[in-house]
TORKOL-4160 file (C-alpha; in steps of 0.2 Angstrom, whole numbers, padded with zeros to 4 digits, m for minus):
186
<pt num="1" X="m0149" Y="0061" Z="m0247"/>
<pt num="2" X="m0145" Y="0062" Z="m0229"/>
<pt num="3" X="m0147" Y="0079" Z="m0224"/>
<pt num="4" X="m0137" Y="0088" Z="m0213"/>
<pt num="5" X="m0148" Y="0092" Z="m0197"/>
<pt num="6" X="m0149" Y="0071" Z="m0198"/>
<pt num="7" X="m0129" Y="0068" Z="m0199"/>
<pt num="8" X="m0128" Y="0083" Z="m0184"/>
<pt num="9" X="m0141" Y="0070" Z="m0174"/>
<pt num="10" X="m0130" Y="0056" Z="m0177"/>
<pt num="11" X="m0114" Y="0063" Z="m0172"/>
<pt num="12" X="m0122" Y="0069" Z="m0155"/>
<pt num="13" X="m0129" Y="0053" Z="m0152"/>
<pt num="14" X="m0112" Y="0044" Z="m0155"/>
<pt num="15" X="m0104" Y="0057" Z="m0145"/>
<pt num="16" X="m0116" Y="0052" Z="m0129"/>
<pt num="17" X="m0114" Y="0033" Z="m0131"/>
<pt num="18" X="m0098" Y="0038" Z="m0132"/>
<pt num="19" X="m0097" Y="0047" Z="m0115"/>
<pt num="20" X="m0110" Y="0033" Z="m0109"/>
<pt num="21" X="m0097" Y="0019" Z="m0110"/>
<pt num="22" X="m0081" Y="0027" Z="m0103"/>
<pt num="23" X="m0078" Y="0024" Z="m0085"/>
<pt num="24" X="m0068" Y="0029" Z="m0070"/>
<pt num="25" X="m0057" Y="0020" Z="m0059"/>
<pt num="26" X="m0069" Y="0013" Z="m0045"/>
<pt num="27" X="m0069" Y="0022" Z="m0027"/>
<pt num="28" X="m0063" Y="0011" Z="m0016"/>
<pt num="29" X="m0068" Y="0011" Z="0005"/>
<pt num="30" X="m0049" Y="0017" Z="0012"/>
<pt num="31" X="m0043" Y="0002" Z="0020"/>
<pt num="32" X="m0034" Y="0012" Z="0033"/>
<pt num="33" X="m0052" Y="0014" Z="0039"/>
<pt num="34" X="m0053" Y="m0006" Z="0044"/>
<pt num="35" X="m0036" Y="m0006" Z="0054"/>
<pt num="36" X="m0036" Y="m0008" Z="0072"/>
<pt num="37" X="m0021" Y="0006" Z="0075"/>
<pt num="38" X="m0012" Y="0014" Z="0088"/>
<pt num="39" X="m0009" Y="0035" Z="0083"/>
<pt num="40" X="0005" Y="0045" Z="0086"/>
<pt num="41" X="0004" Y="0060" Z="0094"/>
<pt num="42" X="0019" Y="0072" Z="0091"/>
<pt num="43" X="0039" Y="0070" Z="0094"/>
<pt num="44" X="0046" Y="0053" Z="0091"/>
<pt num="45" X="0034" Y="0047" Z="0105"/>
<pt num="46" X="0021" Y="0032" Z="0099"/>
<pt num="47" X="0005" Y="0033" Z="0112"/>
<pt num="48" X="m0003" Y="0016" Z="0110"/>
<pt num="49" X="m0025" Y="0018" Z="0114"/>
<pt num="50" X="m0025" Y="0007" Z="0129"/>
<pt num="51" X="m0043" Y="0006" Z="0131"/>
<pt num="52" X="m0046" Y="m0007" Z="0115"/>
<pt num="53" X="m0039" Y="m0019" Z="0101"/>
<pt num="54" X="m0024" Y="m0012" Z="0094"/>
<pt num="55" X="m0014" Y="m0010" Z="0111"/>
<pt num="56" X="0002" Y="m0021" Z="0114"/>
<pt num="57" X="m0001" Y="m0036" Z="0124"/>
<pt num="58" X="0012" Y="m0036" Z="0139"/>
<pt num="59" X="0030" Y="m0044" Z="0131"/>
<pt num="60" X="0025" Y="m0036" Z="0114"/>
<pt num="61" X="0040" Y="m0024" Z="0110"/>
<pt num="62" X="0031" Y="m0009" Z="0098"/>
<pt num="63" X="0043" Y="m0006" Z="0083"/>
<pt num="64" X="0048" Y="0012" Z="0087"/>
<pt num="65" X="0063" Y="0021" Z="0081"/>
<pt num="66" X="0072" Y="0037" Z="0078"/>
<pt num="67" X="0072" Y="0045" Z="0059"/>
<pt num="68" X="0080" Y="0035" Z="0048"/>
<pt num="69" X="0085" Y="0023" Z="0063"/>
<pt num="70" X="0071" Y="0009" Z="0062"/>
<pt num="71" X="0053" Y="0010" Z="0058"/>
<pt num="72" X="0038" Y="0013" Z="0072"/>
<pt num="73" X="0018" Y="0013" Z="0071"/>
<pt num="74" X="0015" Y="0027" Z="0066"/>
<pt num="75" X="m0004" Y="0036" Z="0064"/>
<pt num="76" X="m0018" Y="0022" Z="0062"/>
<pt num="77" X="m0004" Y="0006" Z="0064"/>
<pt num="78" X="0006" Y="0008" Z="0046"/>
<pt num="79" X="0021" Y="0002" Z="0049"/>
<pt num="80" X="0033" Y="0018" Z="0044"/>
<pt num="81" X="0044" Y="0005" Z="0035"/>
<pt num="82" X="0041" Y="0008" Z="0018"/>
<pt num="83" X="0050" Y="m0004" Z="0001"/>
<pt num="84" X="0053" Y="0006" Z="m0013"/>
<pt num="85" X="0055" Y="m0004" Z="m0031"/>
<pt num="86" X="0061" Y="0001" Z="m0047"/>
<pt num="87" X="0050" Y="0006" Z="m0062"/>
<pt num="88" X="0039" Y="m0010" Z="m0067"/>
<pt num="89" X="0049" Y="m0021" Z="m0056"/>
<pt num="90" X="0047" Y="m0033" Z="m0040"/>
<pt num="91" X="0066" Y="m0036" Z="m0036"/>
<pt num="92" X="0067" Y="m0030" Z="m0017"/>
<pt num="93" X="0083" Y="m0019" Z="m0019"/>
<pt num="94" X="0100" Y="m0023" Z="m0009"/>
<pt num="95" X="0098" Y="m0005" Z="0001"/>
<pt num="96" X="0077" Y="m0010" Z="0004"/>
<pt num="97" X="0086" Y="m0026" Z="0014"/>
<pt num="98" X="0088" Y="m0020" Z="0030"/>
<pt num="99" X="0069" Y="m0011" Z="0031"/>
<pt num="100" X="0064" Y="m0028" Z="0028"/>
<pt num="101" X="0074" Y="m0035" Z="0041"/>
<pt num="102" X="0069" Y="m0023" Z="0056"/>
<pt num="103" X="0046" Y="m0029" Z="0049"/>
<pt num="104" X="0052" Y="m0047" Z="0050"/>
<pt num="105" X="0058" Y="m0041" Z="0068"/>
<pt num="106" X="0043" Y="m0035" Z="0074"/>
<pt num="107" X="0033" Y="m0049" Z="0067"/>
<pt num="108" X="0043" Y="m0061" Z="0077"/>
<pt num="109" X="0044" Y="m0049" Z="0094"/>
<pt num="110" X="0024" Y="m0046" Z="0090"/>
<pt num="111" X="0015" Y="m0064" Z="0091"/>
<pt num="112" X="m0003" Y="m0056" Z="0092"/>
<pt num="113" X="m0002" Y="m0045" Z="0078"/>
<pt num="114" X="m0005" Y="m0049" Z="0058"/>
<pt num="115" X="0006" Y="m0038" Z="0045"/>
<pt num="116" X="m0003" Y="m0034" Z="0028"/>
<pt num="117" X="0010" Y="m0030" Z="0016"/>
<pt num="118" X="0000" Y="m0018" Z="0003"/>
<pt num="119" X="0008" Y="m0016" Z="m0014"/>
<pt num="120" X="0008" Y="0001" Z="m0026"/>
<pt num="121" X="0012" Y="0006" Z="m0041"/>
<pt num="122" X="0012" Y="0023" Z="m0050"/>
<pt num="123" X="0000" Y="0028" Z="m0063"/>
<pt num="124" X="0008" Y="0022" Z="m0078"/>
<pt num="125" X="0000" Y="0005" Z="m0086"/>
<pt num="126" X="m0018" Y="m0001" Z="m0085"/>
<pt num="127" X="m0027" Y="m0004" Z="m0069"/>
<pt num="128" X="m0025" Y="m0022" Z="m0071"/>
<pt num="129" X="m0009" Y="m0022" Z="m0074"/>
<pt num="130" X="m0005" Y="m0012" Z="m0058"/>
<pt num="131" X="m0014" Y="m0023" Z="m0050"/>
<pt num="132" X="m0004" Y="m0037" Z="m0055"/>
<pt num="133" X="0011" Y="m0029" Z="m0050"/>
<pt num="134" X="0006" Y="m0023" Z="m0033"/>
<pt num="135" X="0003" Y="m0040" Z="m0030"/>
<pt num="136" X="0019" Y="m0048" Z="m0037"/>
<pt num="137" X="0029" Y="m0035" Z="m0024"/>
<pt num="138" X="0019" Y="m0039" Z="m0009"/>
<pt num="139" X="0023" Y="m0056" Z="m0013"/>
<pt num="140" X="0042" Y="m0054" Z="m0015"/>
<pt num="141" X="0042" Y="m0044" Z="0001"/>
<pt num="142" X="0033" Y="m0060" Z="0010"/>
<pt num="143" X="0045" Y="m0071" Z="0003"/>
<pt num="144" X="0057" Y="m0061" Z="0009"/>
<pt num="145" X="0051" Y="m0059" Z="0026"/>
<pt num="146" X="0049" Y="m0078" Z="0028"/>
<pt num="147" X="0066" Y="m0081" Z="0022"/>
<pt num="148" X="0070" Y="m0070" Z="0040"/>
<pt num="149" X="0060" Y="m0079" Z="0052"/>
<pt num="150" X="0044" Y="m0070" Z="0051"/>
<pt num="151" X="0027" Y="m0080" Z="0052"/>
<pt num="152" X="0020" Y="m0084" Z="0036"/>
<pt num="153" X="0003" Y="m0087" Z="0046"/>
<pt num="154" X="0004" Y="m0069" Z="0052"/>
<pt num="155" X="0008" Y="m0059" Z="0035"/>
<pt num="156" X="m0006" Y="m0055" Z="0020"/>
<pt num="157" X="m0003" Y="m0048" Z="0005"/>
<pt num="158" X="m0012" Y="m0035" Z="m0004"/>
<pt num="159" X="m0012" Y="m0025" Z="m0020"/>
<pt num="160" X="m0019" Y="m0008" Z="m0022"/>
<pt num="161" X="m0011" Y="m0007" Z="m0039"/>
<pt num="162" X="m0013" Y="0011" Z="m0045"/>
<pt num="163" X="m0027" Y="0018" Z="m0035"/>
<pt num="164" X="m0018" Y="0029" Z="m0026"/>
<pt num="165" X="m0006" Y="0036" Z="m0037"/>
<pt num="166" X="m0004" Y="0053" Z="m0042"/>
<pt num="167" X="m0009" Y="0052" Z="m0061"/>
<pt num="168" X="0006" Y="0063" Z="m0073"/>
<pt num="169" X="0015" Y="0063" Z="m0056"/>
<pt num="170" X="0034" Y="0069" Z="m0058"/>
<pt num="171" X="0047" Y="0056" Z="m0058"/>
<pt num="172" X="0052" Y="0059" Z="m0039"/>
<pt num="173" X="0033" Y="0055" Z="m0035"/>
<pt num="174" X="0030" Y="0041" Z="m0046"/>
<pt num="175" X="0048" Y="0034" Z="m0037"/>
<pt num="176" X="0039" Y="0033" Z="m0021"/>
<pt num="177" X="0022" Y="0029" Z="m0028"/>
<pt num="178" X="0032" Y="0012" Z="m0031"/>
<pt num="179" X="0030" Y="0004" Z="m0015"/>
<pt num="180" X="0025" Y="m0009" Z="m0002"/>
<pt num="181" X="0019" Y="m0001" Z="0015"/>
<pt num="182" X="0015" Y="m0011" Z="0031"/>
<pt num="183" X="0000" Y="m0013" Z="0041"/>
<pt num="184" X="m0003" Y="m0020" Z="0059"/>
<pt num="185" X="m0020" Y="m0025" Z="0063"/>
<pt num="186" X="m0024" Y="m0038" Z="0077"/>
């Protein structure tokens, strides 16, 4: 007969495979850490660092605007034009146009500088599936953007999927964890 000191051993060991084989989302090095970026330094001034990549070549028109106005660089070069997209969708939204319209702007005023369009998702759905999904909305957002004259040779996509959403975030968050930001590197 199995005793019960030996069925306490076995459940413990289970338990500790168990634990052994679960594991977390990977860590990830922050991209924003790679970009070549101007910062922003208060008001609605944008102070470009003249002394290194990242600076506006003469002719290069910054993208810089009032709240709600246009977009502009802000801290580390994102682009402060930001797509929103509805839950588990990749469909650029008719009031998302004009955002769009203002990056392909800058792309075309801006011949030095490459545009990485990063795609996000909220927490709901596996990693891979995010993933996915990030992917197919910074694709629709390039698509897009060609369609208005912007370089395809100077826009990348990206998907960061769900790894920097807000897991059991409220609705309003998850809303804007649905996104695609802009990045300017050179």
């Amino acid at each position: 007969m199995i005793s019960k000191k030996s069925i306490l051993y076995l459940l413990v060991i289970s338990i500790a495979f168990g634990f052994a084989g679960c594991k977390k989302k990977p860590r990830r090095p922050n991209p924003l850490d790679t970009v070549i970026a101007s910062s922003a330094s208060g008001g609605d001034e944008i102070f470009l660092d003249q002394s290194g990549p990242g600076t506006l070549a003469p002719g290069e028109i910054p993208l810089i605007g009032g709240q709600g106005d246009s977009g502009e660089i802000g801290e580390r070069g994102i682009i402060t034009e930001i797509i929103y997209f509805d839950f588990d969708s990749s469909s650029i939204k008719a009031s998302e146009r004009a955002k769009l319209s203002i990056v392909a702007d800058y792309v075309r005023n801006n011949p030095s500088h490459q545009v990485i369009a990063e795609g996000h998702c909220d927490w709901r759905g596996t990693p891979e599936y995010n993933l996915a999904l990030g992917d197919r909305r910074s694709q629709s957002v390039r698509q897009y953007l060609e369609t208005l004259g912007a370089s395809s040779v100077r826009l990348e996509t990206r998907s960061k999927g769900d790894l920097n959403a807000l897991e059991d975030a409220s609705a309003a968050q998850m809303a804007e964890d649905r996104r695609v930001e802009f990045l300017v590197v050179r």
